[in-house]
N, C-alpha and C positions, 0 to 999 in steps of 0.2 A: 510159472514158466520163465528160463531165462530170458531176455532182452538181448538179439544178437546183433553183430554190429552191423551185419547187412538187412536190419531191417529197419522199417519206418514206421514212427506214430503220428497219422495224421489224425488233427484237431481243426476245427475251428474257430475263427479269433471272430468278430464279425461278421464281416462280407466276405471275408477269405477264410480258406483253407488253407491248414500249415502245416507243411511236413519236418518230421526231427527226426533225429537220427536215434533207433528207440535205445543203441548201447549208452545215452546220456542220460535217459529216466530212469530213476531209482525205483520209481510209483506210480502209480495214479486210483487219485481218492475222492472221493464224494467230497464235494464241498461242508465245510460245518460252520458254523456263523465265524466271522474273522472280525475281530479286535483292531477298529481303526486306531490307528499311528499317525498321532498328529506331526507336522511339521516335514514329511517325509515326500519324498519325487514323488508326479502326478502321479505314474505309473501304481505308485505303492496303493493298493487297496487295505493293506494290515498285516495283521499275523494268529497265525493257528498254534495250538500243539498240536507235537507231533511227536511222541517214545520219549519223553523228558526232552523236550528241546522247542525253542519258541522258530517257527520256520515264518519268515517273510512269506507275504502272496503278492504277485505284480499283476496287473491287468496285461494281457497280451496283448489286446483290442488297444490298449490304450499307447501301450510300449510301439507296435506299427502305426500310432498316429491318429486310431479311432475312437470312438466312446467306449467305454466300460460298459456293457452290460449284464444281463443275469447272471452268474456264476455256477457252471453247471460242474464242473471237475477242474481237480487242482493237477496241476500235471510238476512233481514234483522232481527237481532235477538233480543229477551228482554233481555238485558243484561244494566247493569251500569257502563261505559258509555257504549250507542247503538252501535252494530256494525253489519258491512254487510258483507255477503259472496258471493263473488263475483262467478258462477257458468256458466256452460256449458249450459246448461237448466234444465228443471225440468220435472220430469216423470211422478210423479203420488200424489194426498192426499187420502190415502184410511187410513178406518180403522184398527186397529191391532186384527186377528183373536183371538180367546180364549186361542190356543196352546201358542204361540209368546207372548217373555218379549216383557216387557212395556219399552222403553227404557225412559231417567229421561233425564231434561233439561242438555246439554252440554256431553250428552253422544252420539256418532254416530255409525251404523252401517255400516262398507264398504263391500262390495261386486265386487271384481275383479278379474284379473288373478288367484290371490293367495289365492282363496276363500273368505268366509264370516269372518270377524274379528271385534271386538270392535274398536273404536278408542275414546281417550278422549280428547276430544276438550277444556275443560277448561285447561285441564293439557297442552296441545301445546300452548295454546294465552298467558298462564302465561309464557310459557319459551320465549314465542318470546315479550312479551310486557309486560315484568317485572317492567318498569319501567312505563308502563300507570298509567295516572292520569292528571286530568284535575287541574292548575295551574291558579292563576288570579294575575298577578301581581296588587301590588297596585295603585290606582290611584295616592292617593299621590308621591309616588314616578316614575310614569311614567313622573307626569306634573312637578315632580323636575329633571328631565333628559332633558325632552324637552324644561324648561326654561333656566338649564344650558347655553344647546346649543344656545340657542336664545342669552344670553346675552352675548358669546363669540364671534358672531357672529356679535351684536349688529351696529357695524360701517359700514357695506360694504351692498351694495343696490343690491337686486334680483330681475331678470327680467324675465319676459315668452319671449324668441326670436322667432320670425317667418319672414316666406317671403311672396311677395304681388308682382308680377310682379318681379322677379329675384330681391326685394330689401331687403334689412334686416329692420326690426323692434322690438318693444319689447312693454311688458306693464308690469310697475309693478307686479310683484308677487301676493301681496296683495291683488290685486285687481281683480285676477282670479280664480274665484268658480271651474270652470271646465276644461278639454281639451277634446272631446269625436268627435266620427263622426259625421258628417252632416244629423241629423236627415233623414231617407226615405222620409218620409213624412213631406213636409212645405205646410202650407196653400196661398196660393195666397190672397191677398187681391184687389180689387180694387181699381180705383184710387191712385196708389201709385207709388211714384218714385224709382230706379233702386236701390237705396241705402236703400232700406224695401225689403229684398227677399221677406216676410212674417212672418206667423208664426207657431209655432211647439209647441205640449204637452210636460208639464217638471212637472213629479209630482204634477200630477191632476193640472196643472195651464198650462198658457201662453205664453210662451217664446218669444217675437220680435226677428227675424232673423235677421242682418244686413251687406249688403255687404261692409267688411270695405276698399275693393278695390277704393269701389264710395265713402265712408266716404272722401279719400283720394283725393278723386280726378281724380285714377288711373283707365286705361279701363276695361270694365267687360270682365272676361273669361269667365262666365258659372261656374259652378261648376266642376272642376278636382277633378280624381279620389282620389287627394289624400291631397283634402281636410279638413281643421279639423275645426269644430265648439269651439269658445273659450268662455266661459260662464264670464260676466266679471260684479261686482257687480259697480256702479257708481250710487253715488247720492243714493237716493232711490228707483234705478231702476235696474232691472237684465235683462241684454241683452245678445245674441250671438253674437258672434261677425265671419262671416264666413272669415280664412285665406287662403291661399293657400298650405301652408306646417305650422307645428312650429318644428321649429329647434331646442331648446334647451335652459336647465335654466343656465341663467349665473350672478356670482358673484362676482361684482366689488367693489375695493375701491370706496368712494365719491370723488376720485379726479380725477378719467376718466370719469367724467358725465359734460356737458360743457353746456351749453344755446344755443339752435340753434341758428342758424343765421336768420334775419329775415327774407332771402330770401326763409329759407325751407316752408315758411307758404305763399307763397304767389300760387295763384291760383284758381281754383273752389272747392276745399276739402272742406265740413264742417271741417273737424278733423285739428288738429291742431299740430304740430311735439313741443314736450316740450322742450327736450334737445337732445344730441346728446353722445352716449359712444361709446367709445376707447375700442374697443375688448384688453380683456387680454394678446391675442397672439399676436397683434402687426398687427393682418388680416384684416385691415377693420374699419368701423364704424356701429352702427346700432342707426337710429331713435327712441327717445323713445316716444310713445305719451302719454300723458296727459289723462287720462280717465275723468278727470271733462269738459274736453275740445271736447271732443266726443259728447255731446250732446246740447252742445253752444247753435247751432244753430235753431232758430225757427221754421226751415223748418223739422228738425229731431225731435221737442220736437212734432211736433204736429201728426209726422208721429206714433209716439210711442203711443200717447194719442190715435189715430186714432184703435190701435192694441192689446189694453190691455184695463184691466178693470178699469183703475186707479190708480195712486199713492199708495190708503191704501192697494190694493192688496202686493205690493211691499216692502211696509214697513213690512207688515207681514212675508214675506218672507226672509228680512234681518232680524227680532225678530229670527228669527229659525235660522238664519247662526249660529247665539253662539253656539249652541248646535250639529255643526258636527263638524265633524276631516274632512281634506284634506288629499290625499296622491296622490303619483307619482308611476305609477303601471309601470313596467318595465315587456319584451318581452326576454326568456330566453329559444329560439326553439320555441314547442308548447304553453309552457307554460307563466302565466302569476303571478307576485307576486307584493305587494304592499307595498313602503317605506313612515311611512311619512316626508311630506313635512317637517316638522318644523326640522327633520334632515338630510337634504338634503341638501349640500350647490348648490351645482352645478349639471348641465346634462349638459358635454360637448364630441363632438365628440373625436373618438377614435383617438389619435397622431400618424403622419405619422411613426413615429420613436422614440422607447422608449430607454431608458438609463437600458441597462441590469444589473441586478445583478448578481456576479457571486456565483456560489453554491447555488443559490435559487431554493428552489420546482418549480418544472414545472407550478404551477399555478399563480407564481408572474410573469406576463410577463416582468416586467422592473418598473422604476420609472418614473415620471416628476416631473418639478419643477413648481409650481401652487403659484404665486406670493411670492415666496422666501422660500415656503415650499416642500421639497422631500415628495412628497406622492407613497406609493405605488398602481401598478394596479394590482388587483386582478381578475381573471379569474373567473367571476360566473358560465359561465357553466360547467367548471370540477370544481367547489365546491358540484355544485348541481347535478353533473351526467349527465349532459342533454347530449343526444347525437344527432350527425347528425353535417354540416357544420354550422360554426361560421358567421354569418350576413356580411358582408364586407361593411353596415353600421353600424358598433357598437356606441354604445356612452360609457359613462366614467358616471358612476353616484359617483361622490366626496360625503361623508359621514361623517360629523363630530361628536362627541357625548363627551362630555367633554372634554379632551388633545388627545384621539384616534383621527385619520384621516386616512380614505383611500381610493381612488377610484375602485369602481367594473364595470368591465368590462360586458357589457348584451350587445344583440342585438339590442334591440331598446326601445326608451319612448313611451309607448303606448298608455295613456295619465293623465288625474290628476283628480282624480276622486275626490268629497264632498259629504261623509256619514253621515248618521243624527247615532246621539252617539246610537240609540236605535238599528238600522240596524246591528251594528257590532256583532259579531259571536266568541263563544270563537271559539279556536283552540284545537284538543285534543294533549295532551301530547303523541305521536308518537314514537317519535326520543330519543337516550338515553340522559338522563341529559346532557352530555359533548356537545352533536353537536344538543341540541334543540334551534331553532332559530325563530321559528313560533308562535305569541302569539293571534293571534287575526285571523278572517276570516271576507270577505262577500260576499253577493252571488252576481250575476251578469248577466243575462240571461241564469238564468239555472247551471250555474258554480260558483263554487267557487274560490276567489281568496283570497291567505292564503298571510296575510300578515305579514312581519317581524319586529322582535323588534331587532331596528337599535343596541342598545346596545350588543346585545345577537352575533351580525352578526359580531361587531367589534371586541368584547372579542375572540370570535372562530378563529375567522383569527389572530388574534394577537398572542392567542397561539398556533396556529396550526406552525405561522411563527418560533416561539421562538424555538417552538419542533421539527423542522425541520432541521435548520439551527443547535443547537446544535448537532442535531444527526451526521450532514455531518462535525461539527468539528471536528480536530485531535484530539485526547487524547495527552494530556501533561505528 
């Protein structure tokens, strides 16, 4: 049904009742969980999708001055950019009798304690979101930032680390599209050996599931809860690869990468161990396999043939790798945000014991020393407000971006997601110029995850440090 201009949508914000003018709603929509938005006006509650588009939600309760409460319907409005008003429920759309003003887009009626009064809603969004405006950095200079990085970078080899039977492993970086959970649904195939789970839908196509437990050699568990599907491009073929856990990205020189020995390849594994790396910490070794060596074997090439529709299917699907970005989405409480990969250097576990600084902001928790370099750790969840208890598995996501470095401390890696360049979502301009960190979005079963520009993350933390630290210094 049209929205006409003599009629009224009233809602209520709290303790009041609020009338609009209903020719200024575009909608109104069931609330769906909303994606808080750190650094942004009290008012800001987060952001939804909504038809390819990340739409802001404001508390209305909050915008007239009250608390924020349960979020019953978003009342979504025509404005540039769109925006939603987050609501109690909603009461009534009737027409406006002959007596009764018309009330005009962005003008509201409240009705409370305190009787019936105007309120002007353009004139509150401008004091609170002065600084809105939707921003597009340039591309050119995004992929001059991300090559930077790459060529600083250039020397030291990255690994996906996982476990397989309490053992360590890894697979080149490069060579991993995805990390996500264990599809619900895999199809069983007949006739098939213990090392083909089966297979699973992957953007309208075929996915081969593969247990790389049997690749290995190693006994089948069944699928554990905590399972991660690792999507790994090899050859002209895109496979799953099922692990047990993945533990983390790590970044080593080339000269703690050794040549197995040829004892690690002897056994019933197809798969085959390439070389062997010298953990950074001095804890350990981990396996690295070989992804051209993964599928060697005749008994695997035919299982794969047997599961898919063909090679050209495949090829077409690495035709389109060129055209997504990869990123590494990190767990920060409820919520979820996305770095990419290409400035990422490392995901390592959180150190038993940091090197405090003294006189630092509470959110520097200390330094390490990360192959001869002092980086500092940075506390993401009091960056970001998040409240509630701290993971007591954190990781350390180490962050490079031209001579800037620094590791942020999150919750957990949640996993590494590959978006086709069309998929991605701007970000609206929120948060004021100084602490805006969010450039891009995408959605995700329903949600949004807003993802950050590594550069924007380093400069703020650098001078938040600088402005800190000076403040706690003496005066001379």
């Amino acid at each position: 049904m049209a929205l006409q201009s003599r009629q009224r949508l009233t809602v209520r914000a709290g303790e009041a009742k609020v009338a609009m003018a209903a020719a200024g709603v575009a909608e109104v929509i069931r609330a769906p969980r909303i994606t808080r938005m750190p650094h942004g006006p009290e008012s800001l509650l987060g952001v939804i999708p909504l038809r390819g588009k990340v739409l802001p939600v404001v508390s209305l309760s909050r915008l007239l001055g009250g608390a924020a409460g349960a979020v019953d319907r978003v009342v979504v409005l025509r404005r540039e950019p769109p925006l939603g008003l987050a609501v109690d429920g909603v009461e009534a759309l009737k027409a406006v009798d002959g007596d009764q003003a018309e009330l005009v887009d962005g003008q509201l009626l409240l009705d409370d304690a305190d009787g019936a009064r105007w309120f002007d809603l353009t004139t509150a969004l401008e004091a609170q979101f002065a600084a809105t405006r939707q921003t597009v950095r340039a591309a050119t200079s995004l992929g001059e930032t991300e090559q930077a990085a790459k060529t600083v970078r250039a020397p030291d080899l990255v690994h996906l680390a996982f476990e397989l039977a309490g053992q360590a492993y890894a697979l080149p970086l490069e060579a991993v599209s995805e990390v996500a959970s264990v599809p619900a649904e895999i199809l069983a195939l007949p006739r098939t050996e213990e090392v083909l789970i089966g297979v699973a839908e992957r953007r309208g196509g075929v996915l081969p599931v593969l247990s790389t437990r049997r690749l290995l050699g190693l006994p089948a568990d069944g699928l554990r809860g905590d399972a991660r599907l690792v999507v790994t491009r090899i050859g002209g073929r895109v496979i799953g690869l099922v692990v047990d856990r993945v533990d983390a990205i790590l970044r080593s020189a080339p000269d703690r990468l050794r040549s197995a020995p040829s004892l690690f390849n002897r056994g019933e594994g197809e798969a085959r161990i390439e070389s062997v790396l010298r953990k950074g910490d001095g804890k350990g070794l981990v396996s690295v396999l070989s992804p051209e060596r993964l599928l060697a074997d005749d008994r695997v090439a035919r299982l794969l043939a047997s599961a898919t529709s063909g090679e050209e299917t495949d090829m077409v699907e690495m035709d389109r790798a060129a055209a997504r970005e990869r990123f590494v989405v990190i767990r920060l409480g409820d919520e979820q945000y996305g770095l990419p990969v290409a400035s990422v250097d490392e995901v390592i576990r959180m150190p038993e014991a940091l090197t405090r600084l003294p006189k630092a902001p509470a959110y520097v928790q200390g330094v390490i020393n990360l192959r001869g370099r002092v980086v500092p750790i940075i506390d993401q969840r009091q960056r970001f407000s998040i409240e509630g208890e701290r993971s007591a598995a954190g990781r350390v996501v180490v962050v490079t971006v031209g001579a800037l470095q620094a590791g942020f401390a999150v919750d957990s890696v949640a996993s590494i997601l590959e978006i086709d360049a069309a998929d991605l979502l701007l970000a609206p301009d929120l948060a004021d110029e100084e602490r805006r960190v969010f450039d891009r979005a995408i959605e995700r079963d329903g949600e949004v995850i807003l993802l950050i520009d590594p550069q924007a993350l380093l400069d703020r933390a650098e001078a938040d440090l600088l402005a800190d630290l000076t403040e706690k210094s003496p005066v001379s």
